[in-house]
C-alpha positions as CSV (number, residue, x, y, z in Angstrom):
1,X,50.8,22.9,-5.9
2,X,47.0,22.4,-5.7
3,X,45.0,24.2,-3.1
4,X,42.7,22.6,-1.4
5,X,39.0,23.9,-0.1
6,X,38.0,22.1,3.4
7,X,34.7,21.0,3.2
8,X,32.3,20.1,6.7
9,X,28.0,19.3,6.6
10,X,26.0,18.0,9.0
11,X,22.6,17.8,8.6
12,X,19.5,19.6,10.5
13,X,17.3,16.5,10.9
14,X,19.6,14.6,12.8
15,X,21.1,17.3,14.8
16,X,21.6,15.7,18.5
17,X,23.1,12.4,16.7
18,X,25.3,15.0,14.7
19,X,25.9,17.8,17.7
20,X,29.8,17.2,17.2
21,X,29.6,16.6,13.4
22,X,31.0,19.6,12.2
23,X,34.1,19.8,15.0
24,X,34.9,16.1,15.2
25,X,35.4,16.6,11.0
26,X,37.3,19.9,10.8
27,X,39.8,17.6,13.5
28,X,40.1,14.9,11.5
29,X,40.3,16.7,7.8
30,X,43.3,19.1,9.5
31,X,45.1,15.8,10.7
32,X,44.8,14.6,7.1
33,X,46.2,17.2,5.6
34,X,48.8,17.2,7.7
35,X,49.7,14.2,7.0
36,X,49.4,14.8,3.5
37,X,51.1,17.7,2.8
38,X,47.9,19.5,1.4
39,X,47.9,22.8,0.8
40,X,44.5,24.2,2.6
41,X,43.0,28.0,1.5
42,X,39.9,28.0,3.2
43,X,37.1,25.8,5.5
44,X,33.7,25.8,4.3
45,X,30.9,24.3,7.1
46,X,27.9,24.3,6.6
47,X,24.2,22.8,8.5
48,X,22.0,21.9,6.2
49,X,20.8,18.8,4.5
50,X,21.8,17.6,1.4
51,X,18.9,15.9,-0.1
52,X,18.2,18.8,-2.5
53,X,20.3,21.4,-3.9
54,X,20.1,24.6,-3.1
55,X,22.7,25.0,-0.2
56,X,24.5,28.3,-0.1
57,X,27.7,27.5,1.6
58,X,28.2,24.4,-1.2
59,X,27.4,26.7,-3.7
60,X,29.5,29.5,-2.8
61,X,32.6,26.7,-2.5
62,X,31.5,25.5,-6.1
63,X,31.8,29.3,-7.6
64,X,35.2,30.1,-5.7
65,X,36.5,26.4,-7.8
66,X,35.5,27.8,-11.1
67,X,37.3,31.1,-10.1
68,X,40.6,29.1,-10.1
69,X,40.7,30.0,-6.3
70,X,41.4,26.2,-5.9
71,X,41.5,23.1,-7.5
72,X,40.3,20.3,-4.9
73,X,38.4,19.4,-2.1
74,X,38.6,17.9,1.0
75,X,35.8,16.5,2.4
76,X,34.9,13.2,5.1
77,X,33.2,11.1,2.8
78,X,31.1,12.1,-0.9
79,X,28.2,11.6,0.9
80,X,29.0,14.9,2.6
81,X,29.7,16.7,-0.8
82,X,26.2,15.2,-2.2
83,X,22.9,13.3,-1.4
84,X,21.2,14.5,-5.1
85,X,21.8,13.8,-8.6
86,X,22.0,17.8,-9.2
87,X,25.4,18.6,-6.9
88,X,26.3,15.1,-7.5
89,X,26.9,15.6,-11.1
90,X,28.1,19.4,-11.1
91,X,31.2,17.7,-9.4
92,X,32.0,15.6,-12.0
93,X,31.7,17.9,-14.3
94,X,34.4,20.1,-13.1
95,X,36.4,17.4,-12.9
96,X,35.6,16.6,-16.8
97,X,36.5,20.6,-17.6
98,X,39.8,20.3,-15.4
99,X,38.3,23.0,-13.0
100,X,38.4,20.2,-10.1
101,X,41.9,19.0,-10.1
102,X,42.1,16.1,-6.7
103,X,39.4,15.3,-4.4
104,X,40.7,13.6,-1.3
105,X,38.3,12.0,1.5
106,X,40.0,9.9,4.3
107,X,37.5,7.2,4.5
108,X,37.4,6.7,0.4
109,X,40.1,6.8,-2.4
110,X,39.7,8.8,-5.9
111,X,41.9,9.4,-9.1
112,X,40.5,11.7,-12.2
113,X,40.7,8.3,-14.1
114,X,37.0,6.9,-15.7
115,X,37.1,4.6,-13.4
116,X,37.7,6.9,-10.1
117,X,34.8,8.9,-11.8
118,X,32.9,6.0,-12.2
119,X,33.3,5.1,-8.6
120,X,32.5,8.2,-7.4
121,X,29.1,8.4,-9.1
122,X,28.9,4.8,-7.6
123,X,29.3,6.6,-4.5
124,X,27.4,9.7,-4.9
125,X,25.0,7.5,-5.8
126,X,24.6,5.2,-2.7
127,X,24.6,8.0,-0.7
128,X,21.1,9.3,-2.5
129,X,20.1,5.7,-2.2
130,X,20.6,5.9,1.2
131,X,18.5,9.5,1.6
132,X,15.9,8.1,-0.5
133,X,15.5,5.1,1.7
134,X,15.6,6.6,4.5
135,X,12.8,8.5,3.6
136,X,10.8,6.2,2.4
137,X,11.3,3.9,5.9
138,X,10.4,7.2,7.5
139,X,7.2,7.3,5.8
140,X,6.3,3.9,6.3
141,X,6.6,4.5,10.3
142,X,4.5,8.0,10.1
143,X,1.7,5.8,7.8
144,X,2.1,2.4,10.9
145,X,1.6,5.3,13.5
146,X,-1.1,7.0,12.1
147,X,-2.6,3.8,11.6
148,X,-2.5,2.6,14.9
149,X,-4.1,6.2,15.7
150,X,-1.1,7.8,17.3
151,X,0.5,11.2,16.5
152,X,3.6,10.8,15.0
153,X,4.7,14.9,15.8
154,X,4.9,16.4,18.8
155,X,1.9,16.4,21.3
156,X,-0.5,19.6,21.1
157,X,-0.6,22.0,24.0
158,X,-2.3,19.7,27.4
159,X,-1.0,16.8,26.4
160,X,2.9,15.3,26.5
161,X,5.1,13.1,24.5
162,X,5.4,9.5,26.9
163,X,8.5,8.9,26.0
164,X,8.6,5.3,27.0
165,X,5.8,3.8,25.6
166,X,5.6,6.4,23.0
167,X,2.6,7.7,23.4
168,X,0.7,10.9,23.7
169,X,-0.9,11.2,27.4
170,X,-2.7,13.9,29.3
171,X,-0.6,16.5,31.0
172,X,-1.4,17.0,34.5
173,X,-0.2,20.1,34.7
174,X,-2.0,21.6,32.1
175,X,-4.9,19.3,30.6
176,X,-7.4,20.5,32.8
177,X,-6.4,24.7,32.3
178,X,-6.4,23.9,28.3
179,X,-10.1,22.0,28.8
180,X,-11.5,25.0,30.6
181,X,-10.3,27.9,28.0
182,X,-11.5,26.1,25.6
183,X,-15.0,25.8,27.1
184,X,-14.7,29.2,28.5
185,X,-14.0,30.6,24.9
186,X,-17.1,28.9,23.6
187,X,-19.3,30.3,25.8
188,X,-19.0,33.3,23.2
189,X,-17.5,35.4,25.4
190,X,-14.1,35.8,24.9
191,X,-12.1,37.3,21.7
192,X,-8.7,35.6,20.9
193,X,-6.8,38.4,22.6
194,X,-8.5,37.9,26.0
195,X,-8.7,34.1,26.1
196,X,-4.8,34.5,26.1
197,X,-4.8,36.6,28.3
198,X,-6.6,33.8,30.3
199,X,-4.2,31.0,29.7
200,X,-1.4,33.7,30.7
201,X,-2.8,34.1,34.0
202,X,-3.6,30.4,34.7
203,X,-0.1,29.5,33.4
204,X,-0.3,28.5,29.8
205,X,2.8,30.3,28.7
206,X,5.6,29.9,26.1
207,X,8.6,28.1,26.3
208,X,10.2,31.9,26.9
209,X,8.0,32.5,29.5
210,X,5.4,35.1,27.4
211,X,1.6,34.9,26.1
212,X,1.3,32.1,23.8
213,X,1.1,33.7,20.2
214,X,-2.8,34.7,18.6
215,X,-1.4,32.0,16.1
216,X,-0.5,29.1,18.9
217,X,-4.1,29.8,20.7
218,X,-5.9,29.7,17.8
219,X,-4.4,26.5,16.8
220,X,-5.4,25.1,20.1
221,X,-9.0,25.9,19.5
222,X,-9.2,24.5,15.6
223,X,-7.3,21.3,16.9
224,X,-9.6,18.2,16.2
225,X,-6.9,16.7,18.3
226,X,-8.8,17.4,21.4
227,X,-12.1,15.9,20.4
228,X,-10.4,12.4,19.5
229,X,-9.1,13.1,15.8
230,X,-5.7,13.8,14.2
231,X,-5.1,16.0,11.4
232,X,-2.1,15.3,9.4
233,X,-0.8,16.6,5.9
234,X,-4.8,17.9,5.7
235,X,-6.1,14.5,6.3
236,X,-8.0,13.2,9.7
237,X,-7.3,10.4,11.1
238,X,-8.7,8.3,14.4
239,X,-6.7,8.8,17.3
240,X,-6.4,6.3,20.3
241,X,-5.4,9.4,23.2
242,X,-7.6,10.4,25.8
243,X,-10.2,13.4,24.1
244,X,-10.6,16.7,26.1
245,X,-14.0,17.8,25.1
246,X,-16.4,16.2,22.8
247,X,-17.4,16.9,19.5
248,X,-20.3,19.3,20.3
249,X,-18.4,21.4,22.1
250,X,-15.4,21.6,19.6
251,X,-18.5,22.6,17.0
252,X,-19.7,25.0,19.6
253,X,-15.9,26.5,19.9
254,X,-15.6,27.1,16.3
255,X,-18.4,29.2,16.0
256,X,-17.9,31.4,18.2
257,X,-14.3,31.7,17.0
258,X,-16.6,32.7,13.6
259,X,-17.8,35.5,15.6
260,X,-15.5,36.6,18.5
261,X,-12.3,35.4,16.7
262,X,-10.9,38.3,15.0
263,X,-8.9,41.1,17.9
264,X,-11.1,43.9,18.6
265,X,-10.4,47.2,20.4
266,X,-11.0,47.4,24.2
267,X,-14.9,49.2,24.1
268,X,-16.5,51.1,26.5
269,X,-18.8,49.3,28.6
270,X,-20.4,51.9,30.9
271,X,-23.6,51.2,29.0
272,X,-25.1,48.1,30.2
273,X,-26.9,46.8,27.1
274,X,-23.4,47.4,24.4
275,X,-23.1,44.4,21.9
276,X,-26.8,43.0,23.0
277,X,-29.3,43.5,19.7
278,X,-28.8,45.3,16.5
279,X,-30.6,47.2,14.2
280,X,-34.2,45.7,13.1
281,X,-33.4,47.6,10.1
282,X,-30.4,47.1,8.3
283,X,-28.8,44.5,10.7
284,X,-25.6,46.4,12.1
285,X,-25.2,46.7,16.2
286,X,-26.2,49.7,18.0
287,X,-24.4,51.8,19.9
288,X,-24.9,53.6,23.0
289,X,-24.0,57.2,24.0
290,X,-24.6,59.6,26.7
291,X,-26.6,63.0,26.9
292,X,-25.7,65.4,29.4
293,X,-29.0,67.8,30.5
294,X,-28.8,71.4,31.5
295,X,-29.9,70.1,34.9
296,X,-26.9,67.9,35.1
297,X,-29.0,64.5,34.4
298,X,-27.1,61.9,33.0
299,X,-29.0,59.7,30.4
300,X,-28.1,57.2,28.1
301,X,-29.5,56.4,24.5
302,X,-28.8,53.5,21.9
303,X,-29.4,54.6,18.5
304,X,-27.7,52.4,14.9
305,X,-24.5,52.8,14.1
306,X,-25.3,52.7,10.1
307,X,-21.7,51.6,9.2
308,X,-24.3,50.2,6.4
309,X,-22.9,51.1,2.9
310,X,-25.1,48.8,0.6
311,X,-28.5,48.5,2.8
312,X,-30.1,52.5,3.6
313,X,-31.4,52.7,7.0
314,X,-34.4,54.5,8.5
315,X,-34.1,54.4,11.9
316,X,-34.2,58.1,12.9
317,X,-35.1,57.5,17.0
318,X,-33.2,57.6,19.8
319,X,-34.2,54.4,22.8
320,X,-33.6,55.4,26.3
321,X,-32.1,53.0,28.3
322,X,-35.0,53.0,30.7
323,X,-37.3,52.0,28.0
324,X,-35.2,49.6,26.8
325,X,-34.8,48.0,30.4
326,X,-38.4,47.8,31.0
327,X,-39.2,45.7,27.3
328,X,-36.0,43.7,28.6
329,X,-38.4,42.7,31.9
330,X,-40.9,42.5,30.3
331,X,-39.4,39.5,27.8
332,X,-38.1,38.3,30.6
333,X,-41.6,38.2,32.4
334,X,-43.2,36.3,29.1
335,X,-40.9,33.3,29.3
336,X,-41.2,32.6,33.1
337,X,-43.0,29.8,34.3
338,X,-44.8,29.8,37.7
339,X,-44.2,27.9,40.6
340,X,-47.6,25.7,40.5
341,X,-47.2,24.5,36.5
342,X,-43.2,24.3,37.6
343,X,-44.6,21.6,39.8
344,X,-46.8,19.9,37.6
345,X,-44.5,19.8,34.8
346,X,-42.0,18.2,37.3
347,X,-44.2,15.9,38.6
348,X,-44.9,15.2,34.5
349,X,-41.4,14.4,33.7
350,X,-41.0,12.2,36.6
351,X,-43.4,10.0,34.8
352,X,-42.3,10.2,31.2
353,X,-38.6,9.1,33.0
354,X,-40.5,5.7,33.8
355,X,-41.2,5.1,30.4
356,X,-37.9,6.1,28.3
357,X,-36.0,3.3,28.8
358,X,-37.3,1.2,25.7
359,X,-37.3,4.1,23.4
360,X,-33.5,4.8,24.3
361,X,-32.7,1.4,23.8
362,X,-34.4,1.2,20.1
363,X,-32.7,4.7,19.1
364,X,-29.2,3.2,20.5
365,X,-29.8,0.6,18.1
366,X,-30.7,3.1,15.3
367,X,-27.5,5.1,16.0
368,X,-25.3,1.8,15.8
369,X,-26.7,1.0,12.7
370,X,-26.3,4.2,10.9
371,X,-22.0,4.2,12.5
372,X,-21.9,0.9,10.8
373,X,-22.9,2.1,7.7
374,X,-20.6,5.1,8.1
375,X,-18.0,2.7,8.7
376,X,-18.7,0.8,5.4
377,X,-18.7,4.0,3.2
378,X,-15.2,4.6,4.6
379,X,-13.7,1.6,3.4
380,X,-15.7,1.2,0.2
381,X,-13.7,5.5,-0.2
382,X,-10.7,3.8,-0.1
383,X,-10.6,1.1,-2.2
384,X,-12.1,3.6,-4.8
385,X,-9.2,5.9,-4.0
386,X,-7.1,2.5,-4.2
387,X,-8.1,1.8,-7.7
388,X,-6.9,5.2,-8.6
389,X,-10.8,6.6,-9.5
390,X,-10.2,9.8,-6.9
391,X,-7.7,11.6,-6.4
392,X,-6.1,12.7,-3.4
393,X,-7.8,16.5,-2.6
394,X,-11.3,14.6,-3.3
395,X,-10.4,11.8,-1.4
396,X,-9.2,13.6,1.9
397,X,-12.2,15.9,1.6
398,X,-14.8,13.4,1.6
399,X,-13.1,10.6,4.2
400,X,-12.5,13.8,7.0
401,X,-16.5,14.0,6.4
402,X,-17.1,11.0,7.3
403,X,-15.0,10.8,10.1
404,X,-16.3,13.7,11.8
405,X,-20.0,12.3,11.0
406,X,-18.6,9.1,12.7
407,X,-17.0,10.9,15.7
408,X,-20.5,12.6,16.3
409,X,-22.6,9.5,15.9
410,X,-19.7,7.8,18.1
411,X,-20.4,10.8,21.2
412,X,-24.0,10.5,20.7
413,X,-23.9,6.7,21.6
414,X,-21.7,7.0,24.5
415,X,-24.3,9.6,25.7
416,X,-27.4,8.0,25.6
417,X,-25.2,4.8,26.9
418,X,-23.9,6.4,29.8
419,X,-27.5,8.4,30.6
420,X,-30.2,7.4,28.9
421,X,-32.7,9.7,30.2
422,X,-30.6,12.9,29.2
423,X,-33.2,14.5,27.3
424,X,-35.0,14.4,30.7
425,X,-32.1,15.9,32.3
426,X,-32.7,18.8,29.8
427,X,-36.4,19.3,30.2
428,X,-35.8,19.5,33.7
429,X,-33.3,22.1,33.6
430,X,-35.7,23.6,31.0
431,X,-39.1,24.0,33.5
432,X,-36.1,25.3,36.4
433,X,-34.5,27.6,34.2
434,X,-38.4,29.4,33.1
435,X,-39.3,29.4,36.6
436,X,-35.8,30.9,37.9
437,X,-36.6,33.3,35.0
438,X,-40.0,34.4,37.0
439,X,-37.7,35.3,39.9
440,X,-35.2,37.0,38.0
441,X,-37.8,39.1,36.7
442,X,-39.1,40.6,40.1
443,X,-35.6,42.0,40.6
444,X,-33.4,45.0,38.9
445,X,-30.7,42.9,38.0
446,X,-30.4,43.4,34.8
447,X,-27.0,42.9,33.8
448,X,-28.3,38.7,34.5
449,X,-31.3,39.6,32.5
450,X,-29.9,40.5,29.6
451,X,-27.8,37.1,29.6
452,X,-30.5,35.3,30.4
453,X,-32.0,36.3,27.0
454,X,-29.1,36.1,25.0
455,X,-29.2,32.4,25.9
456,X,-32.6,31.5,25.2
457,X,-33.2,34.0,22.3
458,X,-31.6,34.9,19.0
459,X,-32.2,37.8,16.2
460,X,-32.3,40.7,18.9
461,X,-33.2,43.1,17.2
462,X,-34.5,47.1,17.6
463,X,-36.9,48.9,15.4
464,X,-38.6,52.1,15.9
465,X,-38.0,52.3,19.9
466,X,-39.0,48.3,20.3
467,X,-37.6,45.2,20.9
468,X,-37.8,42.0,19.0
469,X,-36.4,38.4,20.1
470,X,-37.1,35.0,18.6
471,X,-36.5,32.1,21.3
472,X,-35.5,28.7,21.2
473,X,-38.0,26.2,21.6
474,X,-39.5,25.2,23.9
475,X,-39.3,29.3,25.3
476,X,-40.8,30.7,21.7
477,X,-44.1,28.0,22.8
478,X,-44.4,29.3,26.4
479,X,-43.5,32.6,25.0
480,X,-46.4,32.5,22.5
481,X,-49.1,31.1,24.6
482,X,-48.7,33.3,27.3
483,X,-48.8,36.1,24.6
484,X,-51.8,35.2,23.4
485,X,-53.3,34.8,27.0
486,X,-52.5,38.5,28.2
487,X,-53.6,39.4,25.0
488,X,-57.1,37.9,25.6
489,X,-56.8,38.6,29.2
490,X,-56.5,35.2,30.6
491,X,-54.4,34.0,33.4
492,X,-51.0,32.1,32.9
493,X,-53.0,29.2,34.6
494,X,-56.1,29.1,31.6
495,X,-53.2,29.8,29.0
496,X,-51.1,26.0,30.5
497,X,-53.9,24.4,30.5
498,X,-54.6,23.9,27.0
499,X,-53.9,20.8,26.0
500,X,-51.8,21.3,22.9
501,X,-49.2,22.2,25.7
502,X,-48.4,18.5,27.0
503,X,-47.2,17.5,23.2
């Protein structure tokens, strides 16, 4: 009598079309051999696909057939047996070298004849057809989507699948909390381990109710997704969905993830100035630590940590924080502007405001120029790509170039559209900002101070007890001028007045 092996697949992709796959088969194979009078050893069921060989249940059934522990097979249809050329063809094998005696499938008839081997290739056959197919008309409905500038995965964290006009729309729920870590984050700020904390504790969790993973967050914040472009398989592509934040600000994001991204240990931060200027000699941050006098006086000191194992460093002295304060003030004090030049510079820009609306208007026309010709080098990249002259590495590199030179020239326009006088905005906020700074200076808040300067200044840096900053422009102007007016003893007012100031 020949034994027969029970054999039951269903595959993963299609698993809530396929929930009772595996039940509804063992039901109907028992009946059959019931009916049959087959003599049934063992069930084999497996959850995998197919497609490509590999599968360890299948395999284990094959080895126990070679054995001798049995001689045929059961099974709902060949398909279920095989979708490749691989399995396909190891079954016909052992039914060449006699090791596979009967295969029986309700739904299709075999004999160990060359023509019931024939058919079942037939079949095996089909049923790869079938996978390929379907692969391929998969494909073609992830290239139409993509096309059309929709996601064809699952929507990123802020937004939700629609599932009736199939699109990807803003959550309401959680949009708005996404949008304000990420900002947040790129304020430089925040490491990766405390802007998850954040989302925790405004409610971006995980599906199990815990801190989304370092892996999941930082996904969120590399996600071109959120500035209006997919990435997919490595390549970007335009998307048609509502952006979060704009391309600056993504920019903005990933640099600080550069320098705030990697998890650091929780540091002391009873020293006020910790993490705000390193050493003007070999470049690594100082430190800060606490003396303790006979007396019972408390002072704090910031000296270089020289981690430094290629560059030797000099720096012998200790600063006192006091000292450090007062040059702090003092910085502070050189980039403030006073109430009366606040006025006239106000009074200035209320002028030039007049007289910018041309001059938007012909740099508009600049910027829509140079996006057409953006546009153009895109197309003329894929029809080289089309003619087979790149291939595909060089190809994606270069278009996701382009397209994030055409998302920024894209954000630009809609700027200058939507407020043309924005640079105006910005000079504004400049002359309030250096006045602001005049007030700030007067007081012992130096905590504000300190961020104040961080903001406007870059290379902090401390050599031989004294503080260096470069500012931004337009501060390293003021900055300079009024410099070079204490230095000669002039007033702030004789030092504005020059009139290399206006330009």
């Amino acid at each position: 009598m020949i034994k027969y092996f029970i054999y039951c697949r269903k595959s993963t992709e299609s698993e809530e079309k396929q929930a009772l796959s595996i039940e509804s088969q063992l039901t109907e194979l028992r009946e059959h051999a019931k009916r049959e009078g087959l003599f049934i050893v063992r069930e084999f069921t497996e959850t995998k696909t197919a497609k490509e060989p590999g599968r360890t249940v299948f395999n284990k059934m094959m080895t126990q057939i070679e054995q001798g522990i049995a001689s045929g097979i059961l099974a709902w249809n060949p398909d279920r047996l095989a979708r490749n050329s691989i399995d396909g063809g190891k079954i016909i094998f052992l039914i060449d070298t006699y090791k596979i005696e009967s295969l029986k499938f309700p739904t299709f008839w075999f004999e160990a004849t060359p023509q019931g081997k024939f058919m079942l290739s037939v079949a095996f056959g089909q049923a790869k057809y079938y996978s390929d197919n379907l692969r391929e008309n998969t494909l073609r409905g992830i290239r139409q989507k993509l096309r059309r500038g929709e996601l064809p995965s699952r929507a990123p964290l802020g937004y939700f699948n629609e599932p009736q006009l199939r699109t990807i729309e803003p959550n309401p729920k959680t949009f708005h909390k996404v949008k304000k870590c990420i900002e947040l984050f790129s304020a430089g700020e925040y490491s990766l381990t405390s802007i998850q904390q954040k989302m925790f504790s405004i409610g971006l969790i995980s599906k199990i109710g815990k801190p989304l993973a370092l892996s999941t967050v930082q996904g969120v914040l590399t996600n071109p997704f959120y500035y209006g472009l997919m990435r997919y398989n490595g390549e970007l592509y335009q998307g048609k969905h509502k952006p979060m934040i704009s391309k600056k600000l993504f920019d903005k994001t990933q640099q600080a993830l550069k320098e705030n991204g990697k998890p650091r240990k929780k540091k002391n931060r009873r020293f006020l100035f910790l993490d705000f200027a390193k050493c003007g000699d070999c470049g690594y941050m100082m430190t800060a630590e606490q003396h303790i006098k006979k007396s019972g006086l408390r002072f704090a000191y910031y000296r270089c940590t020289k981690k430094s194992k290629n560059k030797q460093c000099n720096q012998r002295h200790f600063l006192r924080e006091e000292n450090l304060a007062k040059q702090i003030k003092q910085y502070v004090q050189k980039v403030s502007l006073s109430d009366e030049w606040r006025d006239k510079f106000l009074k200035r820009i209320a002028d030039w405001e007049k007289t910018t609306h041309h001059t938007s208007e012909v740099f508009i026309q600049n910027l829509k120029t140079e996006l057409a010709k953006v546009k153009t080098k895109i197309n003329r990249l894929l029809d080289t790509y089309l003619k087979n002259t790149l291939d595909i590495d060089e190809y994606q590199e270069k278009k996701n170039a382009l397209l994030e030179q055409k998302t920024d020239l894209k954000q630009k326009i809609k700027d200058f559209e939507r407020k043309e006088n924005h640079w105006v905005e910005l000079t504004q906020n400049w002359v309030l900002a250096s006045n602001q700074a005049k007030n700030l200076a007067s007081t012992e808040n130096f905590s504000e101070m300190k961020n104040f300067l961080k903001k406007i200044g870059s290379n902090r840096a401390i050599k031989n007890q004294k503080l260096f900053i470069s500012f931004k422009k337009p501060w390293n102007y003021l900055y300079s001028l009024t410099a070079e007016a204490r230095a000669k003893g002039e007033g702030e007012a004789e030092c504005l007045s020059n009139s290399v100031w206006w330009p």
